[in-house]
C-alpha positions as CSV (number, residue, x, y, z in Angstrom):
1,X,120.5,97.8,66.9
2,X,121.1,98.7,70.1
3,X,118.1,99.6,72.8
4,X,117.7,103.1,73.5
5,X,117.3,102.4,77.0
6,X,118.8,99.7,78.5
7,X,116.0,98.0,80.7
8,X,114.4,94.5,80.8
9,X,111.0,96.2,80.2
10,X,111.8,98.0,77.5
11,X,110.7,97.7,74.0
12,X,111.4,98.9,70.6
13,X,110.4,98.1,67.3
14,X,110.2,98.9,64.0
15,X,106.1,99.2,62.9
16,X,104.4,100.7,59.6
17,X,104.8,104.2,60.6
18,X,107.8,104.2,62.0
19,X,109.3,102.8,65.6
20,X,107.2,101.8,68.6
21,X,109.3,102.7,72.1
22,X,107.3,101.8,75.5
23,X,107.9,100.5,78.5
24,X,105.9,97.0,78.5
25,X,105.9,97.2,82.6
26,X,103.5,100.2,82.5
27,X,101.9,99.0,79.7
28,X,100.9,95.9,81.4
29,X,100.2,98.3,85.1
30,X,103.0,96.3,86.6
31,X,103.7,97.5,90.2
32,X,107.2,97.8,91.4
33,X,107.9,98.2,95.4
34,X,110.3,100.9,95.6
35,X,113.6,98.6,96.7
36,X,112.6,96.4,93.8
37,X,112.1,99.4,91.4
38,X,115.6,100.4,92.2
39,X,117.0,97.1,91.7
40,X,116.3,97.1,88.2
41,X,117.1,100.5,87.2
42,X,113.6,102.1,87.7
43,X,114.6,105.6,89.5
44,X,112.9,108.7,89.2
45,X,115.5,110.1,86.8
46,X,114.9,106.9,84.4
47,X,111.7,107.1,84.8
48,X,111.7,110.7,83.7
49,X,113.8,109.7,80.6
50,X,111.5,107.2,79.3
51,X,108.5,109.1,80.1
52,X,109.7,111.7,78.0
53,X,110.9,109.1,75.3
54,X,107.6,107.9,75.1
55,X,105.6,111.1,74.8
56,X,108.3,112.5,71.9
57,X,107.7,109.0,70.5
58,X,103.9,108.1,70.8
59,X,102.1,111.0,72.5
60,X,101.5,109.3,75.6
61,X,103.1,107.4,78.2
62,X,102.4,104.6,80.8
63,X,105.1,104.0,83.8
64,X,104.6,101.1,86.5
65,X,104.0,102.7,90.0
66,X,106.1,102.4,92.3
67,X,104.7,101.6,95.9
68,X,105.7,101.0,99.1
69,X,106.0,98.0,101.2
70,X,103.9,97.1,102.9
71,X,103.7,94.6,106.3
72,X,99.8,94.0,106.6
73,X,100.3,93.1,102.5
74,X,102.9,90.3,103.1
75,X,100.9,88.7,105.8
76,X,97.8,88.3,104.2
77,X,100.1,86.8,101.3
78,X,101.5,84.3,103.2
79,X,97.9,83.5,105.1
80,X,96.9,82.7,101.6
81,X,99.3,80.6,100.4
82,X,99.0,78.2,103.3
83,X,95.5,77.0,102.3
84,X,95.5,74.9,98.9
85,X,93.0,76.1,96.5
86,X,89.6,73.8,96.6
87,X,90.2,73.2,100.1
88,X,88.6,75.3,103.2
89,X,90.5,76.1,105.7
């Protein structure tokens, strides 16, 4: 059968009472940064559609957030990657 909604993220199955539909990105809290979110697919239009696919589905719904990049983030990434783990800097 084919997905609903075409996306990596999400799912569908068929379970006792009937299908499951969710977005296993939000229901992990996955973070997207916006560029990255729009890569994939994840605009505010799709994210609308599956919000509302989830709610008519299951009551509820859980979407990744979406942030913005941010410098002072990558930095302190790349600060931390240069020191092996077990050994001080």
């Amino acid at each position: 059968m084919k997905k609903l909604i075409d996306c990596q993220y999400w799912k569908e199955y068929q379970g006792m009472n009937g299908w499951l539909m969710f977005c296993s990105a939000g229901a992990f809290a996955k973070k997207f940064q916006v560029d990255e979110a729009e890569k994939i697919g994840c605009t505010k239009e799709q994210r609308a559609t599956c919000k509302k696919t989830m709610e008519i589905n299951m009551g509820y719904s859980l979407l990744p957030e979406i942030v913005e990049a941010d410098a002072s983030q990558k930095k302190e990434k790349v600060k931390d990657a240069v020191t092996a783990p077990g050994k001080s800097a």
